[in-house]
C-alpha positions in Angstrom: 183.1 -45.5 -70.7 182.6 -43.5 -67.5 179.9 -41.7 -65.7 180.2 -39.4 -63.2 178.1 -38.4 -59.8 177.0 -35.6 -58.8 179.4 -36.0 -56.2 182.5 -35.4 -58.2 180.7 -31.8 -59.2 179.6 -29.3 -61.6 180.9 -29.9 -64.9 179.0 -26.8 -66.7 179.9 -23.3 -66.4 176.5 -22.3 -67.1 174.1 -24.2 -64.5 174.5 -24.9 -61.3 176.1 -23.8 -58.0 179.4 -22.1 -59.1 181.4 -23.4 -56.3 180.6 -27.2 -56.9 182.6 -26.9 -60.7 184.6 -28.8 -62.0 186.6 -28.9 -65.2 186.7 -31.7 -67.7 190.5 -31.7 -67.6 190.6 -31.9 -63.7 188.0 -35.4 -64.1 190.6 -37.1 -66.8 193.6 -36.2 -64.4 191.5 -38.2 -61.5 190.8 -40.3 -64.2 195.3 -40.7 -64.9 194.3 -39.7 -68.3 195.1 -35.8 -68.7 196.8 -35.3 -71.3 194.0 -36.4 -73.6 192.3 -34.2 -75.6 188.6 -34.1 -74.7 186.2 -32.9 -77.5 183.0 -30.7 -76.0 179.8 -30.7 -77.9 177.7 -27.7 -77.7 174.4 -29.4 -77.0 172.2 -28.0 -78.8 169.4 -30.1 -78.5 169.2 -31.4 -82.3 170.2 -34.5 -84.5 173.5 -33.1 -85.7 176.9 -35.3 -85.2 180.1 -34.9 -86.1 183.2 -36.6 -86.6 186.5 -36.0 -84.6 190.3 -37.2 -85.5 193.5 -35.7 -84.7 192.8 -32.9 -86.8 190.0 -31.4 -85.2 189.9 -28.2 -83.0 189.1 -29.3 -79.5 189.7 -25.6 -77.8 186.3 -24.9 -77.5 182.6 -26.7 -78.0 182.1 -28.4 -81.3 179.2 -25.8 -82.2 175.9 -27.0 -83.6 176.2 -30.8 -82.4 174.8 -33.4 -80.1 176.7 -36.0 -81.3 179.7 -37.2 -81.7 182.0 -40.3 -83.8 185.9 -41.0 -83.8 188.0 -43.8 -84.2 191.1 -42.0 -82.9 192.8 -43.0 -80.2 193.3 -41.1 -76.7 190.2 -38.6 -77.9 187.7 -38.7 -75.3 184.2 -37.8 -76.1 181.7 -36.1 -73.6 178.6 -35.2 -73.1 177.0 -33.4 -70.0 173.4 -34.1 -68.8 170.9 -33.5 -65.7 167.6 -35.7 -66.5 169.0 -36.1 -70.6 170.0 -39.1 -71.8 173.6 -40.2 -72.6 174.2 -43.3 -74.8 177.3 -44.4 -75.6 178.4 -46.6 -78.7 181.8 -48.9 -79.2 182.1 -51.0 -82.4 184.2 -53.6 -81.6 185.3 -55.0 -84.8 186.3 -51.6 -86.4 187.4 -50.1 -83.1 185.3 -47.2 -83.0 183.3 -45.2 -80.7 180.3 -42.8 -80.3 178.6 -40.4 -77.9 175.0 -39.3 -77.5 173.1 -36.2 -75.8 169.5 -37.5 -76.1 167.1 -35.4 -74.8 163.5 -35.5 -75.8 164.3 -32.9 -78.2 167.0 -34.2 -80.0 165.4 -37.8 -79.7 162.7 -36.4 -81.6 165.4 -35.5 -84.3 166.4 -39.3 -84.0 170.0 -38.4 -82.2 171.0 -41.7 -81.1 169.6 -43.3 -85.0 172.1 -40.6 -86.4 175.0 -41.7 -84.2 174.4 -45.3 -85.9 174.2 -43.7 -89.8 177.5 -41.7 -88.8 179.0 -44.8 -87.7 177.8 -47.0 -90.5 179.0 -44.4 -93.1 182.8 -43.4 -91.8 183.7 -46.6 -90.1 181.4 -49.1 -92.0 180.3 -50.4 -88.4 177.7 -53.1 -88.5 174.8 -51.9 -86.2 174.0 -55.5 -85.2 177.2 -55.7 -83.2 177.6 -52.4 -82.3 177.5 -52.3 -77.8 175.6 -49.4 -76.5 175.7 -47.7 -73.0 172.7 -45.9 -71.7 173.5 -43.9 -68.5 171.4 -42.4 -65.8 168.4 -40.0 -67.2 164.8 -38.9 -66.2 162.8 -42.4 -66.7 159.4 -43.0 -67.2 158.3 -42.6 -63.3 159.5 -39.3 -62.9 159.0 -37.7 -66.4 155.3 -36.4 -66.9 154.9 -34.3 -69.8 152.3 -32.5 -72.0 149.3 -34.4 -74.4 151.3 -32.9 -77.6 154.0 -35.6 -76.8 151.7 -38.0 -78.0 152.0 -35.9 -81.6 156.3 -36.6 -81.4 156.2 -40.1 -79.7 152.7 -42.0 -80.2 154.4 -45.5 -78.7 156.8 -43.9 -75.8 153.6 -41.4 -73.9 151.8 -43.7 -71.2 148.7 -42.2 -69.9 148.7 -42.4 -65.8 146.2 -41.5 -63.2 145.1 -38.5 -65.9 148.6 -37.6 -66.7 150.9 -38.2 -69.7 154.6 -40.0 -68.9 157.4 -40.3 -71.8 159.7 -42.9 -71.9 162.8 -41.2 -73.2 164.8 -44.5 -72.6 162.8 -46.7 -74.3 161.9 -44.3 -77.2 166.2 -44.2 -78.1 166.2 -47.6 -77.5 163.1 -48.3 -80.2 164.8 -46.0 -82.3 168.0 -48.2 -82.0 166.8 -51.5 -82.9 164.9 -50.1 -85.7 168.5 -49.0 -86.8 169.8 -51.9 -86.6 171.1 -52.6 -83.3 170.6 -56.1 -81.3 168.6 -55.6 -77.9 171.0 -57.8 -76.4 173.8 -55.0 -77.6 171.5 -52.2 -75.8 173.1 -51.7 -71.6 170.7 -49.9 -69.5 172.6 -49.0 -66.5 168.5 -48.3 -65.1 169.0 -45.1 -63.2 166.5 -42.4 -62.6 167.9 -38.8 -62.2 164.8 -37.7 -60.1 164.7 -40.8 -58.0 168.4 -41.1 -57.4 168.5 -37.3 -56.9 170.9 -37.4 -53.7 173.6 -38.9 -56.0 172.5 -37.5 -59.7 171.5 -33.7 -61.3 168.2 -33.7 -62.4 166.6 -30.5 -63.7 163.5 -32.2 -63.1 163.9 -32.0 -59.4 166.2 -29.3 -58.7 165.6 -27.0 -61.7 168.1 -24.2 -61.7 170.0 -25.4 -59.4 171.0 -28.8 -61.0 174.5 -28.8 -62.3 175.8 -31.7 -64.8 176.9 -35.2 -64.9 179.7 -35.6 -67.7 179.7 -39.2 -69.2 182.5 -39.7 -71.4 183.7 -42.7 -73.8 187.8 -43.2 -74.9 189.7 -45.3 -77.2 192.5 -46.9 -76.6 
């Protein structure tokens, strides 16, 4: 499982400052792993995931998805964010592993729950010993937010000085154990996009101008 800074660059074509990109293939080759085939999820902000093998077209974005499941080896699985979550998953016992792009939106459509189900369902992963990553994202502090998020996430909205602050981190992680998975299993690496904004995108903070982060998980 990697993460990388903002440092590093721009790993979207779409946001951003143009000449601060950089290509997922020119991150594996830093990495020494380029000749493995990364797959791309469009990102569409919803609960769909899918599974990759050798057979799967990796030219271009997985349309339609936000998640993503494989238990091939050498496929890396990536997700970019700027203040979204990404959680990772790795089933030890069945040697397996899973990607997440959890926004609030796709949160709401239980993303990281349906990254377990997948899991449980191709690769008969146990959720209770499944290990899962959760990289930098917009926390708590920083992520104010509307009254009608009470409507989507009743136990995850914290009302503050008049103002209404969602815990996007908490609410996957909630979602998580209700899945099935141990707390103990659950990594929060703790990082706030908008607080750590010299070293991470957040659209939060530097709206159009926020590039993205690539997190990416490989079997080997």
């Amino acid at each position: 499982m990697i993460i990388a800074l903002k440092e590093l660059g721009n790993f979207s074509v779409l946001h951003g400052i143009s000449d601060r990109q950089i290509s997922h293939e020119d991150f594996l080759k830093r990495m020494g792993n380029a000749a493995a085939p990364i797959a791309r999820l469009e990102q569409v902000h919803g609960g769909k995931v899918v599974k990759i093998d050798a057979k799967t077209a990796l030219s271009e974005e997985i349309p339609g998805a936000d998640g993503a499941i494989t238990d091939a080896k050498g496929i890396t699985l990536s997700v970019r964010t700027a203040d979204c979550l990404p959680v990772l998953f790795y089933d030890p016992e069945h040697h397996a592993a899973g990607i997440a792009h959890a926004g609030w939106k796709s949160t709401r459509e239980k993303i990281s729950k349906n990254v377990v189900e997948a899991m449980k369902a191709n690769y008969k992963s146990v959720p209770s010993r499944l290990l899962v990553g959760m990289g930098p994202a917009l926390r708590q502090c920083c992520y104010e937010v509307n009254s009608e998020f009470l409507m989507h996430f009743p136990d995850s909205v914290v009302k503050m000085a008049h103002k209404h602050y969602f815990d996007l981190v908490g609410e996957n992680a909630e979602q998580l154990i209700a899945s099935g998975v141990s707390a103990k299993n659950i990594f929060d690496c703790g990082i706030c996009t908008s607080c750590r904004n010299g070293e991470f995108f957040s659209f939060r903070k530097e709206k159009d101008k926020a590039g993205r982060m690539l997190s990416v998980i490989m079997l080997k």
